[in-house]
Structures are given as C-alpha cells and as structure tokens.
Chimera marker file (.cmm) of the C-alpha trace (Angstrom):
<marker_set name="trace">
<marker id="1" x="-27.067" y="124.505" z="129.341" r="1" g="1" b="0" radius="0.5"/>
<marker id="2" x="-23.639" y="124.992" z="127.835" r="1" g="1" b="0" radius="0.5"/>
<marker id="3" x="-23.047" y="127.623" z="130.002" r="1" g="1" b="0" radius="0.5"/>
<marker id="4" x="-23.560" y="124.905" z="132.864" r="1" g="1" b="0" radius="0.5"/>
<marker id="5" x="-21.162" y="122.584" z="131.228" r="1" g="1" b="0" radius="0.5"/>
<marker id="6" x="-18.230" y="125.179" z="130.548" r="1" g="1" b="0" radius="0.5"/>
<marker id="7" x="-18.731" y="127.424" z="133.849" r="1" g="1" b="0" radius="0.5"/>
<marker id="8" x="-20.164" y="124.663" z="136.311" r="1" g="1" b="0" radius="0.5"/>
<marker id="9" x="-19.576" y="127.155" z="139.538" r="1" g="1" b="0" radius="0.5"/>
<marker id="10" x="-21.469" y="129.746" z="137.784" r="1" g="1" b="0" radius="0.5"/>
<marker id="11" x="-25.008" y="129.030" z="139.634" r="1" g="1" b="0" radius="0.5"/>
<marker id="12" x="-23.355" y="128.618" z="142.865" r="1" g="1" b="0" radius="0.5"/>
<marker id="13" x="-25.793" y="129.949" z="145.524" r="1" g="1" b="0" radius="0.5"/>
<marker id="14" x="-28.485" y="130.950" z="143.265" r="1" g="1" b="0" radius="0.5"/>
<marker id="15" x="-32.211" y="130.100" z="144.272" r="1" g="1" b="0" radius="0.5"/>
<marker id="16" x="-34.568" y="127.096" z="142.883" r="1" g="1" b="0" radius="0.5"/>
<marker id="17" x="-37.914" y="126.468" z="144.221" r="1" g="1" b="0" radius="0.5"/>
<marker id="18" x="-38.903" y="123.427" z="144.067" r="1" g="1" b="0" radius="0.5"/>
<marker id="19" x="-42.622" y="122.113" z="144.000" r="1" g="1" b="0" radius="0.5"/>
<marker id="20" x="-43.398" y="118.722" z="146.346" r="1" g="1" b="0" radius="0.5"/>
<marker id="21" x="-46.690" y="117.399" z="146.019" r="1" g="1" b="0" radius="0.5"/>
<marker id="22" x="-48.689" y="117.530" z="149.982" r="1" g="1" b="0" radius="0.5"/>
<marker id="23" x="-51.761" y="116.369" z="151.148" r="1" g="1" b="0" radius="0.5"/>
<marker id="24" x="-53.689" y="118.786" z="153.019" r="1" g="1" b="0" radius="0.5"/>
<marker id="25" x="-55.915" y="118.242" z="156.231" r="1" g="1" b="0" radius="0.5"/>
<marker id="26" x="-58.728" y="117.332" z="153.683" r="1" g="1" b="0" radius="0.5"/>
<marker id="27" x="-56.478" y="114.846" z="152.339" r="1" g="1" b="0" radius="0.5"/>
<marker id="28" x="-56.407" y="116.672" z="149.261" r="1" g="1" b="0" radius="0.5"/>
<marker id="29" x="-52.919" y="116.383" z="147.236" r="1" g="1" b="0" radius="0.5"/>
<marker id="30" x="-51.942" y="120.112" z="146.860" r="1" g="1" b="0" radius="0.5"/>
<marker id="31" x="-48.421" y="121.600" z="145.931" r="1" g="1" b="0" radius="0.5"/>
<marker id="32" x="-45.895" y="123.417" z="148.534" r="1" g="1" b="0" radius="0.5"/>
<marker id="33" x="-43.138" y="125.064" z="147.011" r="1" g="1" b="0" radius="0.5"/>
<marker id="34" x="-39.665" y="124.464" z="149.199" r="1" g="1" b="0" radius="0.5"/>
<marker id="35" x="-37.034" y="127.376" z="148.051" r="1" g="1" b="0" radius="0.5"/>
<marker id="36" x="-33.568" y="126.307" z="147.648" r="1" g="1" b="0" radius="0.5"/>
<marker id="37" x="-29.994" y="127.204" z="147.198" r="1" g="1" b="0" radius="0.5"/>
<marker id="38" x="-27.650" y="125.877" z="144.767" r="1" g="1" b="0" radius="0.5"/>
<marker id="39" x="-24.508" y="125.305" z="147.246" r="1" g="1" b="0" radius="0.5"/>
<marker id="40" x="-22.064" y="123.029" z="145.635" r="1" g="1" b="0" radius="0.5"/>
<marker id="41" x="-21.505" y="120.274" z="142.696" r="1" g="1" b="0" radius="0.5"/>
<marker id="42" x="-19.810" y="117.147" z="141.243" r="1" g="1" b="0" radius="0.5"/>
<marker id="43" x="-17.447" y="117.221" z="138.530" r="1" g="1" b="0" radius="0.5"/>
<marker id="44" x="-18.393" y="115.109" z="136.338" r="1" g="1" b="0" radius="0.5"/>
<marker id="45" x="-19.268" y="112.278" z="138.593" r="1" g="1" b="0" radius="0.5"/>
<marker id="46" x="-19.761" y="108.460" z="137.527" r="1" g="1" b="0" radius="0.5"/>
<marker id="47" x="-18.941" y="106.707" z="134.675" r="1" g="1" b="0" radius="0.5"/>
<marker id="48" x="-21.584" y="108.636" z="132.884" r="1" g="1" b="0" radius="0.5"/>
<marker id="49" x="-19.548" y="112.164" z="133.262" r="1" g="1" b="0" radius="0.5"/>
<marker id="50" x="-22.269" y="114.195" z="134.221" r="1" g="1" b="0" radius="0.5"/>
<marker id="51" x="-21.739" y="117.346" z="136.267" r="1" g="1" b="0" radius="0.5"/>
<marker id="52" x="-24.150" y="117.212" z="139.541" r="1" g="1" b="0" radius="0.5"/>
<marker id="53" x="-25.505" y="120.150" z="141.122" r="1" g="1" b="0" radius="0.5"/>
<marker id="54" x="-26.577" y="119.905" z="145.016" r="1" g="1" b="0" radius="0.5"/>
<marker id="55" x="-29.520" y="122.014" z="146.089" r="1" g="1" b="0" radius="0.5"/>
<marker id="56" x="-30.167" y="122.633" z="149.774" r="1" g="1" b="0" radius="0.5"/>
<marker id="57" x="-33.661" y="123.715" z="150.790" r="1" g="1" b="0" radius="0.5"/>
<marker id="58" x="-34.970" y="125.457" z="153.578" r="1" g="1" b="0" radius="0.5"/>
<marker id="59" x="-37.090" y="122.277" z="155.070" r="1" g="1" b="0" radius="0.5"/>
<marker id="60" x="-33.094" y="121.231" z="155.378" r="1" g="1" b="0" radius="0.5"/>
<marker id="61" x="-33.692" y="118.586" z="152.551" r="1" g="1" b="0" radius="0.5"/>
<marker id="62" x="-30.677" y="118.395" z="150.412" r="1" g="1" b="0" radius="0.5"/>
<marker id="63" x="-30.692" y="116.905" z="146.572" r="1" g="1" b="0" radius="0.5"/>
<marker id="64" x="-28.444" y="116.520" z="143.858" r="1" g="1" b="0" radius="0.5"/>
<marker id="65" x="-29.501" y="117.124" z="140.443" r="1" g="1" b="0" radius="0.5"/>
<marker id="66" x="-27.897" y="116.414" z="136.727" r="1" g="1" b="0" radius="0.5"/>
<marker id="67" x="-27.119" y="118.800" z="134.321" r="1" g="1" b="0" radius="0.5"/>
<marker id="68" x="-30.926" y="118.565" z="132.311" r="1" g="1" b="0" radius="0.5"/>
<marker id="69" x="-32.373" y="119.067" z="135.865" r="1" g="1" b="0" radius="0.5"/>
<marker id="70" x="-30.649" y="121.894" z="137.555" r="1" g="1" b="0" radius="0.5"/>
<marker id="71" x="-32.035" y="123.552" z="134.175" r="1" g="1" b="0" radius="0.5"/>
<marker id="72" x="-35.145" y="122.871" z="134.192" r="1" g="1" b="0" radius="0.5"/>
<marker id="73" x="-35.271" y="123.527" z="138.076" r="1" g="1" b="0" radius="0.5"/>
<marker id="74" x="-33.865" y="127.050" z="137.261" r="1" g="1" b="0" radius="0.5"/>
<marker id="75" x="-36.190" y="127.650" z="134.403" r="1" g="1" b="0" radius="0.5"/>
<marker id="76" x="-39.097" y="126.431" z="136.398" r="1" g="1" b="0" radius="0.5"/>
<marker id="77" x="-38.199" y="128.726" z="139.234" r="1" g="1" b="0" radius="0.5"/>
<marker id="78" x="-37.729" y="132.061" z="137.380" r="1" g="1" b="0" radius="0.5"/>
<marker id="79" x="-40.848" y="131.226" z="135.689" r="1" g="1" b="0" radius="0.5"/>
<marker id="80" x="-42.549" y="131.182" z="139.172" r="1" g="1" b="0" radius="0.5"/>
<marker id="81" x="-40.954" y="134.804" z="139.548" r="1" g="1" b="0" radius="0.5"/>
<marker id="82" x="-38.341" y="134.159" z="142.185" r="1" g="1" b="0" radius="0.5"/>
<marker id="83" x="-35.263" y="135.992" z="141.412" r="1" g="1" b="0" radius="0.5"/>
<marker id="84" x="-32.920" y="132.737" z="141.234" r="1" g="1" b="0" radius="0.5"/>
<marker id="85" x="-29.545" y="134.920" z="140.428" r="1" g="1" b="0" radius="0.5"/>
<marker id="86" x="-30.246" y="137.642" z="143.999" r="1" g="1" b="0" radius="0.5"/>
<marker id="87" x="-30.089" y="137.027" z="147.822" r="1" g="1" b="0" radius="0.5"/>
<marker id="88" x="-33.662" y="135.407" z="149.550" r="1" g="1" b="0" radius="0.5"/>
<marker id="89" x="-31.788" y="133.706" z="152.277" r="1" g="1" b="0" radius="0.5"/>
<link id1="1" id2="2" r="1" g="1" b="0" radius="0.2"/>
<link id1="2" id2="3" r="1" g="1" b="0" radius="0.2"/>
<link id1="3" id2="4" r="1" g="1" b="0" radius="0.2"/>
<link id1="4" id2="5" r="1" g="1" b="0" radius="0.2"/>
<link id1="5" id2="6" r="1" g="1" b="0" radius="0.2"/>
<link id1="6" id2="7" r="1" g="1" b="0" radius="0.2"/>
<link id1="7" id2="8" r="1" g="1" b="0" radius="0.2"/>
<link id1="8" id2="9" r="1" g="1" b="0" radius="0.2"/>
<link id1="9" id2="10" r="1" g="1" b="0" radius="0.2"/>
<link id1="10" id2="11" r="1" g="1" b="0" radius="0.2"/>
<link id1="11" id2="12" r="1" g="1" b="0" radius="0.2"/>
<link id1="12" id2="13" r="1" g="1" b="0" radius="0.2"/>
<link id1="13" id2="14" r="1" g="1" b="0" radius="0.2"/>
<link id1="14" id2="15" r="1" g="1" b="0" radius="0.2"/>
<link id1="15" id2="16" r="1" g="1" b="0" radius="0.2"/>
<link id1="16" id2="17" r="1" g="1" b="0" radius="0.2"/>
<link id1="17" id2="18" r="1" g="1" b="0" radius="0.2"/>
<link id1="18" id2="19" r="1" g="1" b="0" radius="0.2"/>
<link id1="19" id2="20" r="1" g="1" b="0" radius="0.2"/>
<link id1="20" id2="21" r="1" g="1" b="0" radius="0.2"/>
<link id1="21" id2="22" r="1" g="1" b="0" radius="0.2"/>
<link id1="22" id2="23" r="1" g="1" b="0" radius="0.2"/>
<link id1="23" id2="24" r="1" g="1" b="0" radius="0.2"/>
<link id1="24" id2="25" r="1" g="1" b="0" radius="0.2"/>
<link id1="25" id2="26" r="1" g="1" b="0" radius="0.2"/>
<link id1="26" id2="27" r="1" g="1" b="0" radius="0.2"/>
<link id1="27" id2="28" r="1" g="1" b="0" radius="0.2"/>
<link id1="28" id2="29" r="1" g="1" b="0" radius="0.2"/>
<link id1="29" id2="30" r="1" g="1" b="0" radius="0.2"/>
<link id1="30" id2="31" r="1" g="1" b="0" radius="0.2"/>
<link id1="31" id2="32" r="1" g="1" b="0" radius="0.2"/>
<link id1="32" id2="33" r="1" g="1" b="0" radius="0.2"/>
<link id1="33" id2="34" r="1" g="1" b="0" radius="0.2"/>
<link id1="34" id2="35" r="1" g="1" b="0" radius="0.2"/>
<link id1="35" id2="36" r="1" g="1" b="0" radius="0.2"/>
<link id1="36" id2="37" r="1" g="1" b="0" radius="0.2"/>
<link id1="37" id2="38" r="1" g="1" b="0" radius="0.2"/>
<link id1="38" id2="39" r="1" g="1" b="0" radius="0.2"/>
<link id1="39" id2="40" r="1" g="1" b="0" radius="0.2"/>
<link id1="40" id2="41" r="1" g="1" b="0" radius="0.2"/>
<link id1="41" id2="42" r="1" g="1" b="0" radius="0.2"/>
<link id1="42" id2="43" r="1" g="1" b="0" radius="0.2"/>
<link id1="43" id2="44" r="1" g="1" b="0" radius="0.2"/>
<link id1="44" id2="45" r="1" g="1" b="0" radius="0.2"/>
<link id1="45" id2="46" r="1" g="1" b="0" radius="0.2"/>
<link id1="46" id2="47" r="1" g="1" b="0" radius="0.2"/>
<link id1="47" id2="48" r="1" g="1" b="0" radius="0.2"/>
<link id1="48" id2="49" r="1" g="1" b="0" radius="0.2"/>
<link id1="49" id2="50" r="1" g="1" b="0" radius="0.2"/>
<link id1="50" id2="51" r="1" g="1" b="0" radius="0.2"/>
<link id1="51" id2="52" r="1" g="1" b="0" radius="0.2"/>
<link id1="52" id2="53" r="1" g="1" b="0" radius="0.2"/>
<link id1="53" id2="54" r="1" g="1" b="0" radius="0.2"/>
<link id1="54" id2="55" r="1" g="1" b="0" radius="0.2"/>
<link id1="55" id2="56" r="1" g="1" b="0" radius="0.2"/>
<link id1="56" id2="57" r="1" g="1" b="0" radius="0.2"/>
<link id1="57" id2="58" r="1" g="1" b="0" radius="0.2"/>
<link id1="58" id2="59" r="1" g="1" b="0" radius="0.2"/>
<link id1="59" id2="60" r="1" g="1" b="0" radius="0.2"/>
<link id1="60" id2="61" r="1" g="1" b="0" radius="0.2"/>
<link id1="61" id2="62" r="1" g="1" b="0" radius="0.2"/>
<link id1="62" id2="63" r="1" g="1" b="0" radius="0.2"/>
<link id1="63" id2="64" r="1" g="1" b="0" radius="0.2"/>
<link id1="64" id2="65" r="1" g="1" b="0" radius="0.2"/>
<link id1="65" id2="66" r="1" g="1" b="0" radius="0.2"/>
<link id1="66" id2="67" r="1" g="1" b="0" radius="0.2"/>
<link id1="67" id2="68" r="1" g="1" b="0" radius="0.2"/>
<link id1="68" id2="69" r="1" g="1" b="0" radius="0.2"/>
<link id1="69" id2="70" r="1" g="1" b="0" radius="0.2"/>
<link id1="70" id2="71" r="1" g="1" b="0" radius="0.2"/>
<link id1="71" id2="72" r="1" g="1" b="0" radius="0.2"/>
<link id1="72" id2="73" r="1" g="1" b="0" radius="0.2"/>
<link id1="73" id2="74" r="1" g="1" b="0" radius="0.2"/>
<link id1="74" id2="75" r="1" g="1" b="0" radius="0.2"/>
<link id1="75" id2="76" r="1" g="1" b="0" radius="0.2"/>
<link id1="76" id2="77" r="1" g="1" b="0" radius="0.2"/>
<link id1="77" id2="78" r="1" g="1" b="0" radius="0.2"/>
<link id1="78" id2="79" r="1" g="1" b="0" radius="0.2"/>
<link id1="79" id2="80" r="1" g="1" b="0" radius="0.2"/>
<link id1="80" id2="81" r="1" g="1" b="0" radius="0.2"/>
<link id1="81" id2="82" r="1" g="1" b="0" radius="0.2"/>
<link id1="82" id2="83" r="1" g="1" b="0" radius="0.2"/>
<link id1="83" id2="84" r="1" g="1" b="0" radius="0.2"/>
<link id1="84" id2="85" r="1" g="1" b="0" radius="0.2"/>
<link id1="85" id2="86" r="1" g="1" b="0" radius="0.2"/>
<link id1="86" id2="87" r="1" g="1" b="0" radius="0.2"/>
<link id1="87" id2="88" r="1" g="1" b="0" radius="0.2"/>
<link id1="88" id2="89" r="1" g="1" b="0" radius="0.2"/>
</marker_set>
C-alpha cells in the first residue's frame, strides 16, 4: 500500500473485478463479477487526507474507493486470475 501512497497514478487503468451479490430467476442470491478499470483519483480528499481511487465498470457503474480498498479490490482481483496490470478492455 505504500506504493499507493507515494506513486498514487501508478494503478491508473489497471483492472479490478468486483463481485455484487444477484438474485437469480430462482431468487437465489448468487455472485456476478463486474470487471473494472481504475481511471482516475483524489488527492488526498477530505479532512481525513485519504487518496481516492475511482473505478469504472463495464455495467457503466462508477465508484470511488480509499486507499485500504483499492487494495484489497486489487488483491481480490488477481487472486480471481484476471491480469489487473494488462489490457481486457
């Protein structure tokens, strides 16, 4: 996360994938994973001086996320396999 903090446009259009809870025709809850791209972020925005990352998805939902959970997104993401540093879109 320091890297974050030191070189915040370093993730700039790298991929997340982000899970979102759906419920199916059954009307079970299931999980559909929305890919993302990181496209821009704060510096350091509100009086807490957090950097915020915004993350534009392919369903055209866009969401900003704090330093703790663009990292976890990312982590989360690669774990899932998807290459989050190469070109998908």
């Amino acid at each position: 996360m320091v890297d974050l903090v030191t070189l915040p446009a370093m993730p700039m259009n790298w991929n997340v994938m982000k899970q979102l809870p759906v419920q199916g025709l059954d009307g079970n809850v299931t999980n559909r994973y929305v890919p993302g791209q990181i496209i821009d972020w704060l510096d350091c925005d509100g009086p807490t001086g957090l950097f915020r990352w915004t993350v534009r998805f392919q369903n055209g939902h866009e969401a900003q996320f704090e330093l703790g959970e663009i990292a976890e997104l990312l982590e989360s993401s690669a774990n899932l396999g998807l290459n989050i540093t190469g070109k998908i879109f």
